[in-house]
C-alpha positions as CSV (number, residue, x, y, z in Angstrom):
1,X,148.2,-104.8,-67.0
2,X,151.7,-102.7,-67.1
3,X,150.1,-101.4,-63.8
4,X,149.8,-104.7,-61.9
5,X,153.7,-105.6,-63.2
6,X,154.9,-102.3,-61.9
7,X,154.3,-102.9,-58.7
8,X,154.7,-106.5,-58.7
9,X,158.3,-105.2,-60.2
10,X,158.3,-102.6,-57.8
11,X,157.8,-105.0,-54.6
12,X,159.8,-107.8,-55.3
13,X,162.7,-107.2,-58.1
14,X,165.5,-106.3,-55.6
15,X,164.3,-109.4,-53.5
16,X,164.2,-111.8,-55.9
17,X,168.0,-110.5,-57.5
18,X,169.6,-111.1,-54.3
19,X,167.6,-113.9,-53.7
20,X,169.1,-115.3,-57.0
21,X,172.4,-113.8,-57.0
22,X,172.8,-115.3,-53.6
23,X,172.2,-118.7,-54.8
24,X,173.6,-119.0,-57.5
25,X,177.2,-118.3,-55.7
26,X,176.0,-120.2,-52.3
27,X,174.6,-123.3,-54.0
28,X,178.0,-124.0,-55.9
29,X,180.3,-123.6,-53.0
30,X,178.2,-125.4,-50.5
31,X,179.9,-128.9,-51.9
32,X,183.6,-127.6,-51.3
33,X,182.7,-126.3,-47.9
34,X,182.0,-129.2,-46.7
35,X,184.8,-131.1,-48.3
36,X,186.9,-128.7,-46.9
37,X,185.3,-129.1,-43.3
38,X,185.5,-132.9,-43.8
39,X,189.6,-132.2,-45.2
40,X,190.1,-129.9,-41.8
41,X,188.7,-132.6,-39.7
């Protein structure tokens, strides 16, 4: 069993961080871009 979550680990951990990292800053700002882009307009 530790063998099978190694390399399930092993494959996809630095995906999934950056994956997760990545939204969790993109997702916020997504609702200010566009009020800024609707401000700008």
């Amino acid at each position: 069993m530790s063998h099978h979550e190694e390399d399930f680990k092993d494959t996809t951990s630095t995906i999934n961080i950056v994956a997760m990292l990545g939204a969790l800053v993109a997702l916020p700002l997504l609702p200010m871009l566009m009020g800024w882009f609707t401000l700008l307009r």
